[in-house]
LUMVEXBA-139252 format. One record per residue: residue in one letter; y, z, x of N, C-alpha, C in turn. Coordinates in steps of 0.05 Angstrom, whole numbers, plus 5000, padded with zeros to 4 digits. Atoms other than C-alpha are relative to their C-alpha. Layout:
N
AYZXYZXYZX/...
This chain:
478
X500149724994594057855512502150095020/X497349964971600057775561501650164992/X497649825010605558055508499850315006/X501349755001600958725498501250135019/X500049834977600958915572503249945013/X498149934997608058735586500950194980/X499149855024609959175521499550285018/X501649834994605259725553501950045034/X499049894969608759675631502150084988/X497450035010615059625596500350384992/X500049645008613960365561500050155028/X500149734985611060645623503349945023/X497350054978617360375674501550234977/X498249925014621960685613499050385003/X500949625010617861475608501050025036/X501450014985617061405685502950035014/X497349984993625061235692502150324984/X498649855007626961695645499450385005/X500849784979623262305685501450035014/X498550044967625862125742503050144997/X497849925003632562285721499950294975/X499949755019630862965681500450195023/X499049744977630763665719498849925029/X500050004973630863665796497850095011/X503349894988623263725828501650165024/X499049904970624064325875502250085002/X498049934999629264565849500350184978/X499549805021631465215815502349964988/X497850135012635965165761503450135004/X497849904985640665685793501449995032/X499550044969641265365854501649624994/X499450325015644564685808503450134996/X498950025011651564565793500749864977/X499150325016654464145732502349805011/X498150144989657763595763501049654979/X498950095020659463225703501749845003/X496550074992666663105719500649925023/X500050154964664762805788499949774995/X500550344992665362005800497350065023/X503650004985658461735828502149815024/X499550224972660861395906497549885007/X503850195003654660855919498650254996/X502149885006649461265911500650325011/X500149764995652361965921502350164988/X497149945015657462465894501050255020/X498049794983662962945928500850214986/X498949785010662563665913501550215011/X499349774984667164115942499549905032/X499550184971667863676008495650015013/X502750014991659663656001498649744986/X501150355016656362955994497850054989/X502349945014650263015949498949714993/X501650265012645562465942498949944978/X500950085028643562235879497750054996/X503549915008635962405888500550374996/X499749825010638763085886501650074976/X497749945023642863005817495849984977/X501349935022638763085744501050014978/X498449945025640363055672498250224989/X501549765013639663715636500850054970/X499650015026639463795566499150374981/X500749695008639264595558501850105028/X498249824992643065185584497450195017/X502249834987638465715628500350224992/X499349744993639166475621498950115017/X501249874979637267035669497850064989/X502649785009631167225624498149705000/X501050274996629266485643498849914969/X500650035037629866375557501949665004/X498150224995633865725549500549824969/X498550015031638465475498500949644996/X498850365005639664635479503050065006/X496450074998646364345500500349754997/X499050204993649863745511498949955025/X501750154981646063235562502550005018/X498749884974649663395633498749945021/X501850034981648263155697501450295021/X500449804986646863755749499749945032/X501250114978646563745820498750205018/X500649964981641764055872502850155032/X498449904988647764395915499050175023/X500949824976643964945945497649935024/X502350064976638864615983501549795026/X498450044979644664316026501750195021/X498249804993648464896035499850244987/X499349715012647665626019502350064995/X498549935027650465885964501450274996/X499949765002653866495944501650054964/X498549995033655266655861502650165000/X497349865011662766935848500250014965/X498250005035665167145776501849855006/X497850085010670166815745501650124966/X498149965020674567105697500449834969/X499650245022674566715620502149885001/X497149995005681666765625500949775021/X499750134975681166385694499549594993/X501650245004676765795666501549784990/X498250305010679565065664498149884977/X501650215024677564475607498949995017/X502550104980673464225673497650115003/X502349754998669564835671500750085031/X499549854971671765065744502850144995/X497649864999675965635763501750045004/X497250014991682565675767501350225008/X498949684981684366405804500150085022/X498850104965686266045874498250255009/X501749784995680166505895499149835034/X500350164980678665885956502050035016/X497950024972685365955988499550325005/X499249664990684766755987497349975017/X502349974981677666666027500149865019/X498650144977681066226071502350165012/X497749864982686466616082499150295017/X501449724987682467296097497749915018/X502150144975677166826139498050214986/X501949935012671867246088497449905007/X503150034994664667266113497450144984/X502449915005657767426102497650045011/X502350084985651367586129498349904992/X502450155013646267136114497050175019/X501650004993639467416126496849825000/X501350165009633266986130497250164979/X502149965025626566996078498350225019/X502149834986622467406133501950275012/X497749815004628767896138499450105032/X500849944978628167816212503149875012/X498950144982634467396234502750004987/X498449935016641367606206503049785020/X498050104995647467036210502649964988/X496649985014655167086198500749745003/X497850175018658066576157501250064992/X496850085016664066436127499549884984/X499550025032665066436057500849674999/X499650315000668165766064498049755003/X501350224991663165446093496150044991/X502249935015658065666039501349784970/X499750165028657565315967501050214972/X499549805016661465715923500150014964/X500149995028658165855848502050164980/X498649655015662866165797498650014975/X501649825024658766595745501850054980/X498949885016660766795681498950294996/X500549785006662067525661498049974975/X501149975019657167745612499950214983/X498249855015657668215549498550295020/X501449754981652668735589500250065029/X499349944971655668775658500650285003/X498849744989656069375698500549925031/X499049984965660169415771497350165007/X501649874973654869615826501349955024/X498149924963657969915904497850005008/X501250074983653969665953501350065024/X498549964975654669926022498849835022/X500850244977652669556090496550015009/X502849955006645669766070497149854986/X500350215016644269126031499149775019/X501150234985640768506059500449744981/X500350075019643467866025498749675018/X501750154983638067396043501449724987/X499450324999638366536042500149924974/X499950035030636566445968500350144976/X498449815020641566895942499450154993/X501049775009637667445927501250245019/X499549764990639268175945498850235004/X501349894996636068585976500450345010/X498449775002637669275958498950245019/X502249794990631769755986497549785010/X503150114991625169626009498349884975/X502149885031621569665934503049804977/X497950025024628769415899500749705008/X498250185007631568675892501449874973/X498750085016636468355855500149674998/X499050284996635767615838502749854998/X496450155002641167155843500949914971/X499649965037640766995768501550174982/X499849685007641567715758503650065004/X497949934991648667815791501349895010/X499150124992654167585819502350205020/X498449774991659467825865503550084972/X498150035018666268085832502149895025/X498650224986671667585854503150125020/X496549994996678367975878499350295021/X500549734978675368465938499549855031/X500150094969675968016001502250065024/X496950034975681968226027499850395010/X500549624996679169096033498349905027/X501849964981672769226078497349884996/X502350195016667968736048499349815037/X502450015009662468566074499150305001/X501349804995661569266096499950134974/X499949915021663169426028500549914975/X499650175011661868975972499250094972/X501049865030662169035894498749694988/X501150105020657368695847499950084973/X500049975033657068495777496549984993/X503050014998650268655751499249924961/X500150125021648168215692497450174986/X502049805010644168815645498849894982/X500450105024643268385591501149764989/X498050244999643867635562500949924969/X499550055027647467505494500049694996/X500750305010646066875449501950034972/X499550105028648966495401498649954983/X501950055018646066605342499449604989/X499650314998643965815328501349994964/X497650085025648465485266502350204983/X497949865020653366055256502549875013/X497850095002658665665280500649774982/X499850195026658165155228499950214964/X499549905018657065705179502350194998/X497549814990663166105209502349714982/X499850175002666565465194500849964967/X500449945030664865455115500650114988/X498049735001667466175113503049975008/X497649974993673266065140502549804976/X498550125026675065525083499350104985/X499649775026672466045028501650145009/X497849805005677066535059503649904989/X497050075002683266055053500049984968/X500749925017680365944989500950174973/X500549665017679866634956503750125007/X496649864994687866814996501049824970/X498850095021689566194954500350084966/X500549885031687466444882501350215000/X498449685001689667124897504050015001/X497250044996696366864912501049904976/X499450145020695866364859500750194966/X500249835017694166884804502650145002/X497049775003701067324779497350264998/X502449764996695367854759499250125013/X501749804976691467964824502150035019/X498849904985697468104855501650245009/X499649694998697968774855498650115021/X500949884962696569284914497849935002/X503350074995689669234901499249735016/X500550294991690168514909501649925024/X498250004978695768534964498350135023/X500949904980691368945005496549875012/X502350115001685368564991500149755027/X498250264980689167875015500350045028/X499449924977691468285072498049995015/X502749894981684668555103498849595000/X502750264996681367775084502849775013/X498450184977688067425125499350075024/X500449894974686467835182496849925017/X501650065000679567725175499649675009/X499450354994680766955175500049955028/X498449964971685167035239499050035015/X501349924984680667455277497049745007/X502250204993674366945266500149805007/X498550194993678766345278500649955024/X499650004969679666585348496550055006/X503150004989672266755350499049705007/X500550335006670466035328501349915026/X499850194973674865705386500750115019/X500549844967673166225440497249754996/X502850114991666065945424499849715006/X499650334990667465205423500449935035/X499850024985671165325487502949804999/X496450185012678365065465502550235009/X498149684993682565745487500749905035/X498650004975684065505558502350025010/X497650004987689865695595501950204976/X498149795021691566175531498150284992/X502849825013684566585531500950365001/X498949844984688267215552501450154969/X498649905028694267265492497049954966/X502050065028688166995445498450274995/X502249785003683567535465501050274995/X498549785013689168105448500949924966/X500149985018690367805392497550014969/X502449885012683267835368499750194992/X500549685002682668495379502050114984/X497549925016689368685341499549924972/X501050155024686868265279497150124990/X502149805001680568565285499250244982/X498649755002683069265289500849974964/X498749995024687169085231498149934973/X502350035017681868865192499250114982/X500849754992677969435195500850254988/X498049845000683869885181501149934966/X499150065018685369465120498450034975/X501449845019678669645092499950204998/X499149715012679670335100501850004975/X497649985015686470255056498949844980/X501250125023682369805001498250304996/X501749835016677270365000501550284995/X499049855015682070904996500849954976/X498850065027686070554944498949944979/X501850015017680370354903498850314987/X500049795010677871084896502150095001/X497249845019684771334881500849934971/X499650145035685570854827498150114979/X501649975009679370994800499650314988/X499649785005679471734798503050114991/X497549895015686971764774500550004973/X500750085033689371914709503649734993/X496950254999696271434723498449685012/X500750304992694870694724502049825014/X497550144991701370594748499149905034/X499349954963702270434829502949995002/X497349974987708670624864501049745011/X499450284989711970014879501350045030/X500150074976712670234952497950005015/X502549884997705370414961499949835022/X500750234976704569714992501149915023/X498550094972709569665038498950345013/X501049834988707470395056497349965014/X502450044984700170155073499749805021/X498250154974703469595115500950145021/X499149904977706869965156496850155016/X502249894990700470425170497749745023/X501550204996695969815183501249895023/X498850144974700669405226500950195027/X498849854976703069975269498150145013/X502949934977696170265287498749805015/X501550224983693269625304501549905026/X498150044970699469495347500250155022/X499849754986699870175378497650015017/X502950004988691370075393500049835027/X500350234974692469405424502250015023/X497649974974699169585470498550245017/X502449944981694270115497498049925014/X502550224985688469655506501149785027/X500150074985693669315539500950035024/X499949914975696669775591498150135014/X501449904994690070085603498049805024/X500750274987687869385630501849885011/X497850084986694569265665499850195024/X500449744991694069975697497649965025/X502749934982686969995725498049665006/X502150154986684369295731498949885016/X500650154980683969185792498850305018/X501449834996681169855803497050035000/X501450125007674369675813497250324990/X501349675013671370415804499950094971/X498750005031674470445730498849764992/X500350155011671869795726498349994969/X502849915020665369965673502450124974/X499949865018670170315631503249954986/X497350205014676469775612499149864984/X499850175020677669385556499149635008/X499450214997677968775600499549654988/X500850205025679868215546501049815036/X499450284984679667505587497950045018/X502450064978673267675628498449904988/X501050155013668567575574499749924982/X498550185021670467065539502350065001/X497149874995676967245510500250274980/X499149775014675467865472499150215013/X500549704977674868605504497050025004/X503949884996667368825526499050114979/X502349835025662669055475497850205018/X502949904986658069495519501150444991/X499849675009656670245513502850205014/X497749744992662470535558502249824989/X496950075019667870095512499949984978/X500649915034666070385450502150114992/X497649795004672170755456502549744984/X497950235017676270075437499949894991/X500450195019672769755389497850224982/X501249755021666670175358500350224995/X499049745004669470815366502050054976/X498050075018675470675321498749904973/X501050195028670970175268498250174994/X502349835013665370805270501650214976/X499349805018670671315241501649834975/X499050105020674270795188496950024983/X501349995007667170625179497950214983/X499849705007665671385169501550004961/X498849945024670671425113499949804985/X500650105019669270875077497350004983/X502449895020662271065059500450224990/X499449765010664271745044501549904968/X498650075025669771374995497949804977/X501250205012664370834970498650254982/X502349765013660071474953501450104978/X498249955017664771764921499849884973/X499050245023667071194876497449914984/X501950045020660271084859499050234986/X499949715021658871784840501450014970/X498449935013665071794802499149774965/X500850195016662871114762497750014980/X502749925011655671364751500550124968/X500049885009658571884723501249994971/X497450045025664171664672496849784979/X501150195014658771094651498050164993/X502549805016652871634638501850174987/X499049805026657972024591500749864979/X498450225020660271434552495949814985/X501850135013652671134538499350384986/X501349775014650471914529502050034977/X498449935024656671984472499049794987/X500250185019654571284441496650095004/X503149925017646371574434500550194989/X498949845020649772094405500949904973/X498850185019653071644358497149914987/X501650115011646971304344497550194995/X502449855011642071864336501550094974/X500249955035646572104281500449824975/X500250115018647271494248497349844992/X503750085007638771404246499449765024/X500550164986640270844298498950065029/X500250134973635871004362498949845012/X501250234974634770504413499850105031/X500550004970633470354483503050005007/X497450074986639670454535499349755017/X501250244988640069784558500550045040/X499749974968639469614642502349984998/X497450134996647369574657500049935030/X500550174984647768974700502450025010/X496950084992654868944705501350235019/X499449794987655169684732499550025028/X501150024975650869504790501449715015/X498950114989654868894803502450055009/X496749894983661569264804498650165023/X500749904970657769654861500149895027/X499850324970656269004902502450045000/X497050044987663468874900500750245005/X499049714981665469544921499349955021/X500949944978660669504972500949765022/X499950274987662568784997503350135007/X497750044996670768954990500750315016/X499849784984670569695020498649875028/X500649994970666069385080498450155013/X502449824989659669765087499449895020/X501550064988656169275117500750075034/X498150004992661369285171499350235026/X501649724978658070005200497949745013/X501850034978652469635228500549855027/X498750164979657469275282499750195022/X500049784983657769995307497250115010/X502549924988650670055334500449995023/X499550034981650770165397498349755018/X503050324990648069575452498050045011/X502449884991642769985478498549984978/X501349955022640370015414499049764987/X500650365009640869215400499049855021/X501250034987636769195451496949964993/X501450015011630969365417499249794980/X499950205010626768845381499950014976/X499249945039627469145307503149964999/X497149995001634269245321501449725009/X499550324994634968535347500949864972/X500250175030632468205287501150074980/X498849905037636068685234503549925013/X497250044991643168515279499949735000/X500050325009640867725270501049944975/X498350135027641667785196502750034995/X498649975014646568185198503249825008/X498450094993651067765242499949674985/X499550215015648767185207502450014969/X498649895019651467535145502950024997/X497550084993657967655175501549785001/X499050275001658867005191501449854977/X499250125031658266805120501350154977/X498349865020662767395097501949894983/X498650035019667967005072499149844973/X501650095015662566595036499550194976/X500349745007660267255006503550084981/X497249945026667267384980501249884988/X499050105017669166824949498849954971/X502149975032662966874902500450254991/X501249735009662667614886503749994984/X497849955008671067554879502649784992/X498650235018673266844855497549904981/X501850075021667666634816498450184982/X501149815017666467244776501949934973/X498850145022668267084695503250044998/X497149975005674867464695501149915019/X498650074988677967174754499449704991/X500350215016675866454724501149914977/X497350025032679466574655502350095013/X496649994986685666844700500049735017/X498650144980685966204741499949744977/X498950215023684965754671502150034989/X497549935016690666124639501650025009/X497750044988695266044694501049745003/
C-alpha cells in the first residue's frame, strides 16, 4: 500500500506547487506588472531599479478588464510591484509601444527632468505626502476605444491605492483611469488631466482566425476576377477595387491585433483609415454603377468611366486622410480638443471610434451608407418590376393558349438580391451605430454577429461571387 500513498502525496505536492505559483494572495491584479522579459537574480527580479522577491511574482493565464470580466491569454508571470512602492498609472500611446510591451516616449527622463510630483494622500484622507514621480512605480495604461479627457483641479485627493478621489460621494478607481502622459512640464499637480476609461472593448473570441480565412477568399475572388477576360469590366474593375482595399484595410486590422505594428503603428494606422475610407467609397461607386447599368437602355460603358471612378475614390480618401492628418498634427497636444481628434496611434493604430469622432469615420460611412440603400432600393424596385411584367406578359401568353399554371417561386431573383445586397454593402450601415448605442445589451449581441459577419465578409463573397454557376463555366472556359 506504499506505491498508493506516495502516488497520492505526489498529486497533492504537484496541485499545492502549482497554486503556489498562480495569482498573487493579497494582491490586486492592477497593482501587478508583467515582468515576463525580466531575468530571475537568486530568488528575485529587478524592476525599474526595484528588487521584487519572488513570493511576490505569479503566473497569470488571463487578461483583467476594468468591469473586472477577464479574457484567456498566454501564461505570463506578473509581479506584485505596488505593495513595494506606490504606484501611479500613465497612458501610453499604441504608437509608443515596444515588442517588450513597455513604453517607448522617453516619458522617465521628462519626469526627471521637470522633478514632477505628487501628492500622495493616505486611506483615512488625513495625512497628505509629496512625492516624486520618480520615486513612485510607474504603470503605463493603454488608451481605450471609450476614453474621455477629464480637468482636474487641486481639488482632487489622489490617495495610496491609486484611487481618486474626486468629491466627497465621487471616486474614481485606479482600473478606471489613468493619467494622460505629456502634461508635466505646465502646472500639474495643481492641474492635472485624466484619461477616463468609459467603456471596455473585446475581442470578439476566434475572429482572428476567421479574419484570416477571409483574407485568403478575398485574394481568392481578386484572383478569378483578374483571371477571367469577362469580369473585367467596370463592374468588375470596381468590384476588385472596393474587395483590394478591403483586404488591405483588414490586413492591418489583423496585425494591429496580433501586436506586430511596432515602431510603424502610426503610418499603419493612416493607412487603415485611407483603405477603409476607400472601401466604403468604392461601394458607393459599385452601387451607383450597378443601378445605372441596370436602369440604362445602353449596355455599352465609356471606356473612361473607370479611370473616372478612380480618380474620385483615390482622391477623396486621400484628401479625408491628409485632414485626419493635420487635424491631429495641429491640435494634439492640445489637451482641451483632446475628446474630439482623430488620434490614430493612441488606440491601437486606428483613429477613435467613440461618439465625438463620428465625424471621421461614421459620419462619412453613414452618408455613402445613406446612398447605397436608397440605390439598393431602387435597383430592387426597378428588378421587381421588369420581372413582374415579363411573368405577367408570359400568363398572358399562357391564358390564351388554354395553358394556366402556377407562377413559379423565382429563386434566382431573390438571389440576385443577396448579391446586390452583399456587393453594394448594406450590411456595412450597421458599423455606423453609434457607441452609446453598442452599449446596450440588444445592441451588443446584434453588433457580435454582425462583426462576426464582417469578419467573414470576404468568406461571404467568394461564395455568393465565385462559386455561383456562371462564374464557374467562365473560369472552365478560360
Amino acid at each position: 500500500m506504499r506505491l498508493p500513498t506516495e502516488i497520492f502525496c505526489t498529486v497533492l505536492l504537484l496541485i499545492f506547487t502549482n497554486h503556489s505559483n498562480a495569482d498573487i494572495p493579497d494582491c490586486n491584479y492592477y497593482d501587478t506588472v508583467d515582468i515576463s522579459n525580466v531575468e530571475r537574480q537568486n530568488d528575485s527580479y529587478l524592476y525599474d531599479d526595484i528588487r521584487i522577491p519572488a513570493s511576490l511574482t505569479g503566473d497569470y493565464e488571463y487578461k483583467q478588464y476594468r468591469d473586472l470580466s477577464r479574457e484567456p491569454v498566454k501564461k505570463h508571470l506578473r509581479a506584485c510591484v505596488c505593495s513595494l512602492r506606490p504606484c501611479i498609472r500613465i497612458c501610453c500611446p499604441a504608437k509608443y509601444i515596444l515588442a517588450n510591451g513597455k513604453c517607448g516616449d522617453g516619458l522617465q527622463e521628462e519626469l526627471a527632468r521637470y522633478e514632477s510630483y505628487i501628492y500622495l494622500t493616505s486611506m483615512n484622507l488625513t495625512i497628505d505626502e509629496r512625492v516624486p514621480l520618480t520615486e513612485m512605480t510607474i504603470i503605463r495604461d493603454h488608451f481605450l476605444a471609450c476614453d474621455e479627457m477629464m480637468h482636474l483641479t487641486d481639488e482632487y485627493d489622489y490617495l495610496e491605492d491609486g484611487t481618486l478621489r474626486i468629491s466627497d460621494d465621487r471616486y474614481i478607481e485606479k482600473q478606471e483611469y489613468c493619467l494622460y502622459p505629456y502634461q508635466f512640464n505646465s502646472d500639474f499637480p495643481k492641474s492635472m488631466w485624466i484619461v477616463v476609461h468609459r467603456c471596455t472593448t473585446y475581442l470578439t473570441p476566434g475572429s482572428n482566425e476567421i479574419l484570416t480565412i477571409s483574407l485568403i477568399c478575398y485574394i481568392l475572388t481578386i484572383a478569378v476576377y483578374l483571371y477571367i477576360t469577362k469580369l473585367r469590366n467596370v463592374t468588375g474593375k470596381c468590384i476588385i477595387s472596393s474587395i483590394i482595399s478591403r483586404f488591405i484595410q483588414f490586413l492591418i486590422w489583423l496585425l494591429d491585433n496580433i501586436g506586430v505594428l511596432n515602431g510603424i503603428c502610426s503610418p499603419a494606422g493612416y493607412s487603415l483609415y485611407f483603405f477603409r475610407l476607400a472601401s466604403n467609397i468604392w461601394l458607393f461607386v459599385v452601387s451607383y454603377h450597378v443601378w445605372k447599368r441596370l436602369t440604362s437602355l445602353s449596355r455599352d460603358d465609356p471606356t473612361c468611366r473607370f479611370q473616372l471612378y478612380s480618380a474620385f475614390v483615390w482622391t477623396t480618401a486621400a484628401l479625408m486622410t491628409g485632414i485626419n492628418y493635420m487635424v491631429n498634427l495641429m491640435w494634439e497636444n492640445d489637451l482641451s480638443k483632446w475628446n474630439w481628434l482623430p488620434l490614430v496611434g493612441f488606440i491601437k493604430c486606428s483613429v477613435k471610434e467613440t461618439e465625438s469622432g463620428w465625424v471621421y469615420i461614421s459620419g462619412p460611412s453613414l452618408v455613402l451608407s445613406t446612398f447605397n440603400v436608397a440605390m439598393f432600393t431602387m435597383a430592387a424596385i426597378y428588378i421587381r418590376k421588369v420581372k413582374g411584367d415579363i411573368k405577367k406578359f408570359a400568363y398572358e401568353e399562357e391564358e390564351e393558349e388554354g395553358r394556366i399554371g402556377c407562377i413559379n417561386f423565382d429563386s434566382q431573383t431573390y438571389l440576385r438580391f443577396l448579391r446586390l445586397s452583399v456587393v453594394m454593402g448594406l450590411t456595412w450601415t450597421l458599423n455606423d451605430i453609434p457607441q452609446s448605442a453598442r452599449l446596450n445589451i440588444v445592441w451588443r449581441r446584434i453588433m457580435n454577429i454582425t462583426d462576426y459577419y464582417h469578419c467573414a465578409f470576404g468568406i461571404v463573397i467568394f461564395i455568393l461571387l465565385v462559386l455561383k454557376r456562371s462564374t464557374l463555366t467562365l473560369l472552365m472556359e478560360s
